[in-house]
N, C-alpha and C positions, 0 to 999 in steps of 0.2 A: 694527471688531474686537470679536468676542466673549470677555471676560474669564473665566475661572471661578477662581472662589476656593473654596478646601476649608473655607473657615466661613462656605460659602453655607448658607441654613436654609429655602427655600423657593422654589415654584414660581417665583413673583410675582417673587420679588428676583433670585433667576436671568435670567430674563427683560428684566427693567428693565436688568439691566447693560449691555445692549447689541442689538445690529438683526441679523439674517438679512438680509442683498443679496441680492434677485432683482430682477434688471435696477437698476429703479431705484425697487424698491419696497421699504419698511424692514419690519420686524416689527409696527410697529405696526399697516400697513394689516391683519396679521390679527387685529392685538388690539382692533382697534374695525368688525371686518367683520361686517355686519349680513344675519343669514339672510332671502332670499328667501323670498316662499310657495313651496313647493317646486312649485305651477302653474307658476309662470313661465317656468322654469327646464326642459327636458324632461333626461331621462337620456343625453344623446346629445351624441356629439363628429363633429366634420367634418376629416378631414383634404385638405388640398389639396395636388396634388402637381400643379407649375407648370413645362411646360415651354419654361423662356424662351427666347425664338428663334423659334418656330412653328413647330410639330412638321407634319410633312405627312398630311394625310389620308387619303391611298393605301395610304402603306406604314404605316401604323398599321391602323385599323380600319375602313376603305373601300376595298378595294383597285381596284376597276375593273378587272376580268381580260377583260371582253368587249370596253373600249377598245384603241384603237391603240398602238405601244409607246412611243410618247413622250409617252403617256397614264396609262396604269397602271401598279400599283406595279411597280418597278422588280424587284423579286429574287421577286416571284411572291406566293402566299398559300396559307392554311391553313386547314383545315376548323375549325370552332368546333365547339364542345357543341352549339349550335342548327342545325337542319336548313335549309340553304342559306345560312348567313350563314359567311362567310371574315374571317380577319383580314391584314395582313400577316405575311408568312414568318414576320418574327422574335419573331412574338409567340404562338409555339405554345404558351406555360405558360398566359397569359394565354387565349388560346383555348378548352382543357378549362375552365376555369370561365364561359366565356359566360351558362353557365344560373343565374352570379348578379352578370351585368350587367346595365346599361343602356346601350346601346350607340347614342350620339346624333349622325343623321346629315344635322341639318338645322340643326346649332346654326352662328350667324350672330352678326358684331356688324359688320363693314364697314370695319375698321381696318386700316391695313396699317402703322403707325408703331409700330416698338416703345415707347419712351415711352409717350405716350398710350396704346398700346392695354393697355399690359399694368399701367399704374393706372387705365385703366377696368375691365378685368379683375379687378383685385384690388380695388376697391370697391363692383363691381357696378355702376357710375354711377351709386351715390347724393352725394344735394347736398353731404356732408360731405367728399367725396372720400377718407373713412378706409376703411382696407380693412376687408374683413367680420371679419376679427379683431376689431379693434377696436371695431366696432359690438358683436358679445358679449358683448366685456369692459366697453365701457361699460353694457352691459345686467342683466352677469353677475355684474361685479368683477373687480379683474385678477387676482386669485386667487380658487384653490378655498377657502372657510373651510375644509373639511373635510380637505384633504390639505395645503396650501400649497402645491400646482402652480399656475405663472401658470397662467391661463386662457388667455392667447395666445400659440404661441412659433410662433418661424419657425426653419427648420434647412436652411441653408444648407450646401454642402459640406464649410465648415473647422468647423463644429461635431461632425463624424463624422471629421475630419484635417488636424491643424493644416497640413500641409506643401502642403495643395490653396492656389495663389492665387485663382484663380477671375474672375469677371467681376461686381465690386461692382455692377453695374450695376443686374442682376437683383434682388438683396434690396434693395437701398434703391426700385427702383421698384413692389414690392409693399407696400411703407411710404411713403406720398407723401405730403406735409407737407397737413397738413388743417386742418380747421375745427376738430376735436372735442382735440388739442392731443397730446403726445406722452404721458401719464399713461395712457392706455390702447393704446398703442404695442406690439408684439409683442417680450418675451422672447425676443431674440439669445443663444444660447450662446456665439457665435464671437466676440463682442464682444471686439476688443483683441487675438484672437489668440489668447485664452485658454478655452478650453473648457467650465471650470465656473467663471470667474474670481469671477462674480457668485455662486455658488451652494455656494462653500465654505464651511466654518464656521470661522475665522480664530482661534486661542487662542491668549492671550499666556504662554505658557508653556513651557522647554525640554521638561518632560519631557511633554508632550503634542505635541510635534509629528511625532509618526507617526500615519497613521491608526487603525491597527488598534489603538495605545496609546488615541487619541480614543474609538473606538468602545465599548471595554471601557470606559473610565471613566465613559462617560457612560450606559453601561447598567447600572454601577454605583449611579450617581446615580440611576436612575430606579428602583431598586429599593429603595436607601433609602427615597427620598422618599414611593414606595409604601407600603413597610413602617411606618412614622413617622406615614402618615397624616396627610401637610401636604396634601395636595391639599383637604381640608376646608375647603370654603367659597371657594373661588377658581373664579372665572367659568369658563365654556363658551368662553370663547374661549382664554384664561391659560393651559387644559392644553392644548387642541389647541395652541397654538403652540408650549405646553413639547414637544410630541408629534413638531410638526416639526423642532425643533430636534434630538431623540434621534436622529430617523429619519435626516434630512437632505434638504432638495430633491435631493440631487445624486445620489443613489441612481439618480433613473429615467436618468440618463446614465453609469450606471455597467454595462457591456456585460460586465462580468466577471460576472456576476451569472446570463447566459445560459449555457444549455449549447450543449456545442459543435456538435451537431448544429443548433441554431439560430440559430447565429451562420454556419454552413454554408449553412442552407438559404437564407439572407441575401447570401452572400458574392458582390458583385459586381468584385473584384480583377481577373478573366481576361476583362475589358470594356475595358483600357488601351487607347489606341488604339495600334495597331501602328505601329513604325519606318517601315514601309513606306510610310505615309501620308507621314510625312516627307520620305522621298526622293524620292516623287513631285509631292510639291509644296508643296518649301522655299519656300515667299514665305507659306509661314501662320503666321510666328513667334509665339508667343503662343497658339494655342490650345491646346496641349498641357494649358491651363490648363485645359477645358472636360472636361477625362475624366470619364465616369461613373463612377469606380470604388468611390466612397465613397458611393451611391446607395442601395445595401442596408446599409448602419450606419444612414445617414439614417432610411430607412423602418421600422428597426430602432427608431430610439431614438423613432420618431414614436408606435409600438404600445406602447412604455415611457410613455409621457408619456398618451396619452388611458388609459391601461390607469392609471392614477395619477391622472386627473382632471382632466387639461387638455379645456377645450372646443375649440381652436380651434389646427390645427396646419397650418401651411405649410412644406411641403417642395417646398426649388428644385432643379430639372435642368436645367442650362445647355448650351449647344453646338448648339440645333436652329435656327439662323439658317443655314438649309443653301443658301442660295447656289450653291455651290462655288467661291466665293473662299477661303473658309478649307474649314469641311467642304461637301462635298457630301451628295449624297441616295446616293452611290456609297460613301462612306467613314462617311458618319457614323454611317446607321441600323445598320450590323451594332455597333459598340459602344453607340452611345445607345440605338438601339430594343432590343439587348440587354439590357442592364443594366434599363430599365425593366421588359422580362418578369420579369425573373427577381425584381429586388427587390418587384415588384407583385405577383407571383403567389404568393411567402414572404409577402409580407402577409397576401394574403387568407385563405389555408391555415391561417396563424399567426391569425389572429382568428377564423375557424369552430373552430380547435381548441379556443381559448379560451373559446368561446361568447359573441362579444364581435362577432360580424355584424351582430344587429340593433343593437348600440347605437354604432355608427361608420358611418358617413358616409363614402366614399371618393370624392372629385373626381378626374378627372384632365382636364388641358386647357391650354392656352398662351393665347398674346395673340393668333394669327390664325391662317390655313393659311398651306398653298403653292399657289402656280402650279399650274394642272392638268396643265401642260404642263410638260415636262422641259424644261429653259434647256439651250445648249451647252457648259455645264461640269457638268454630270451632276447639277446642283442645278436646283431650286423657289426660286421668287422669293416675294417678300409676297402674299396673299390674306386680303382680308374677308371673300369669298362665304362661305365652308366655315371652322369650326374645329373639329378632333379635340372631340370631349366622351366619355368614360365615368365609369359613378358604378359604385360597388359598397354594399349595405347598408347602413345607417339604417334597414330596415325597411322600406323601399319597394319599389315592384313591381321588382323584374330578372328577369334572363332575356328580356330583348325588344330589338329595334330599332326606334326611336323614329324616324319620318320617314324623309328620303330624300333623295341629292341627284341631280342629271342623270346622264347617259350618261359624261360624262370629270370628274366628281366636284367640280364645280368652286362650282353651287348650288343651293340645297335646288327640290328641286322639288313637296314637298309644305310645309305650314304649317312657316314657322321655329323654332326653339325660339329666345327672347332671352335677352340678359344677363341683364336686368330675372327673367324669369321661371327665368332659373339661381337668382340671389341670393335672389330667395324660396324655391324648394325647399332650398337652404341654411339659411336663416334658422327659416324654418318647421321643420324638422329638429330646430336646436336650442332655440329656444323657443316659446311659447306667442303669437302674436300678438296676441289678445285680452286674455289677462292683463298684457301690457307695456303696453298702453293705459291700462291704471288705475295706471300706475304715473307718478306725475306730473312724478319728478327726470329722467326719459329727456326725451329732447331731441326736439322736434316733428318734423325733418329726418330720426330713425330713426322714428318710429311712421308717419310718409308713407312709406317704405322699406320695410316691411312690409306695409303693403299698398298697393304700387302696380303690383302686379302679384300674377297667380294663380302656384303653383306650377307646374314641369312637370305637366301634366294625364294626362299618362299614367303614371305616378309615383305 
């Protein structure tokens, strides 16, 4: 709890009275955060957007329209930006900006267990088993000195709506208990249930307990303190954290802030999945939890957050374990594959508007495929051959299709793309590999991580 007393006289003492919670990191870590050479470190954020379950490769962005029909995609395909490449039906947003993808159709790891594949996924199968977040933040810090955004957050459905339950499964097996320990561990919002729980500024005082009384006061105070002229002679770290304290971390989760046209061009609500699913097939209690509908606040608050200085963002979309036990490849893709166009395609738009292309990094990919082959409940089973890959800027080549897979899409038929060589075009993205080598507190288990493999080469 942050105290403030009215015969407070100084940056320093304000500060010392007490800690900023982010996750589980105190104020101090920014008042003793030590600047990188700024080689290290490039200008550039990766957001990952992880669709647990295993999204299908067909009705995504391979469709196979020359295969048989219990081959290709199911609900047909759509012309792209790029001359003769299709994507699935329902990703016609996504489509008009082909000409700034990378659209990867040979990427392979051979897992078909969710578990394991999707914390090899989310580590890249490096030796620490921590996910690439956290390699980062151990690289990076877990916060920005310069803003006081962690460096790594993950934003799962109930940090964009408390009322989602969801499938804990997925966010904790993108966090899987590692070597490198939980201190550089991904900033949960949704921690507890509570949305900025970690990320509010707590004062022990009645007449400050409305925000908008908080905010005045404390812009009060910064304008004293200005005027008075205490900042005199108090470190580079001391104001930046008085700075964040003013501002507050909790700002970049604060959607009130968008206007409404963009919180529109985000809005994936009309993705619920319909009644209908229900009556047709009551034996899937519980999934209702899997709706995409909070998908575009998600993506939403992920553009808040790198647009603020986080390096390293994971966003989960749960429900594509399309089976047709619970969803099918029949019921699922018109809301999931929905809600994915639409909140991916307000990303992209939303960060060329921004002029914020080059400097993010867009992954999109799950732990495996599906089946090439339709099963007799209108669902795709597990598959390792094939998994969905697209990236969008960082600054890297797009507008292309990278490889290739067979005739009924099932495996690459030209040179694979690997995990190994995902995690590097990742990694490399965000920092400097050469310069993390001279850096001697990084742990030998990341500097072999970085280079044990080339980046996508066509990239």
């Amino acid at each position: 709890m942050l105290s403030i007393s009215p015969h407070s006289h100084s940056r320093r003492s304000f500060i010392t009275a007490g800690t900023l919670g982010i996750g589980s990191l105190a104020l101090t870590d920014l008042l003793q955060a030590r600047s990188l050479d700024p080689s290290v470190i490039r200008n550039k954020s990766v957001v990952l957007l992880f669709l647990g379950g295993g999204p299908p490769q067909h009705e995504t962005f391979d469709p196979k329209m020359e295969a048989t029909s219990d081959y290709r995609a199911m609900y047909g395909e759509t012309q792209t930006s790029l001359p003769g490449v299709t994507f699935g039906s329902h990703f016609s947003g996504l489509a008009k900006h082909a000409d700034k993808l990378a659209i990867v159709r040979c990427f392979s790891n051979g897992m078909t267990s969710h578990g394991p594949a999707t914390a090899y996924m989310a580590s890249g199968g490096n030796p620490t088993k921590a996910n690439l977040g956290n390699l980062y933040a151990r690289i990076a810090g877990t916060i920005n000195p310069r803003t006081g955004i962690p460096n790594n957050v993950i934003l799962g459905p109930r940090s964009a709506g408390a009322d989602f339950v969801g499938n804990p499964d997925y966010t904790a097996r993108l966090n899987p208990s590692n070597k490198l320990g939980a201190t550089w561990g991904p900033f949960d919002p949704s921690g507890a249930g509570n949305l900025q729980s970690d990320m509010t500024l707590g004062i022990d005082s009645p007449r400050l307990d409305d925000r908008r009384t908080l905010l005045s006061r404390l812009d009060t105070l910064r304008r004293r303190l200005d005027n008075e002229s205490i900042l005199d002679g108090a470190d580079q770290f001391t104001q930046q954290a008085f700075d964040v304290l003013l501002k507050g971390v909790a700002r970049s989760f604060d959607l009130s802030e968008e206007s409404p046209s963009i919180l529109q061009q985000y809005d994936t609500r009309e993705f619920q999945i319909p009644q209908s699913v229900f009556q047709k097939k009551p034996n899937k209690a519980g999934f209702e939890n899997q709706t995409p509908i909070f998908l575009g606040r998600q993506m939403l608050l992920a553009r808040r957050m790198v647009e603020a200085g986080c390096g390293f963002v994971t966003v989960t979309s749960t429900g594509w374990d399309l089976h047709g036990n619970r969803f099918g490849v029949d019921d699922g893709i018109p809301c999931l594959g929905g809600a994915v166009n639409k909140a991916v395609t307000a990303f992209i738009e939303d960060l060329d508007q921004r002029g914020m292309s080059d400097d993010v990094l867009l992954v999109i990919t799950g732990e495996f495929g599906r089946t090439p082959r339709i099963n007799n409940k209108a669902g795709r089973d597990h598959w390792g051959g094939i998994c969905p890959l697209l990236l969008a800027g960082g600054g890297l080549n797009m507008g292309q299709v990278i490889g290739q897979s067979d005739k009924n899409g099932g495996k690459p038929i030209s040179e694979a793309v690997t995990t190994a060589q995902l995690t590097s075009t990742i990694l490399h993205t965000l920092v400097d590999p050469g310069e993390v080598r001279l850096l001697p507190q990084i742990p030998q288990a990341i500097q072999n991580t970085l280079s044990r493999a080339d980046p996508i080469r066509q990239l």
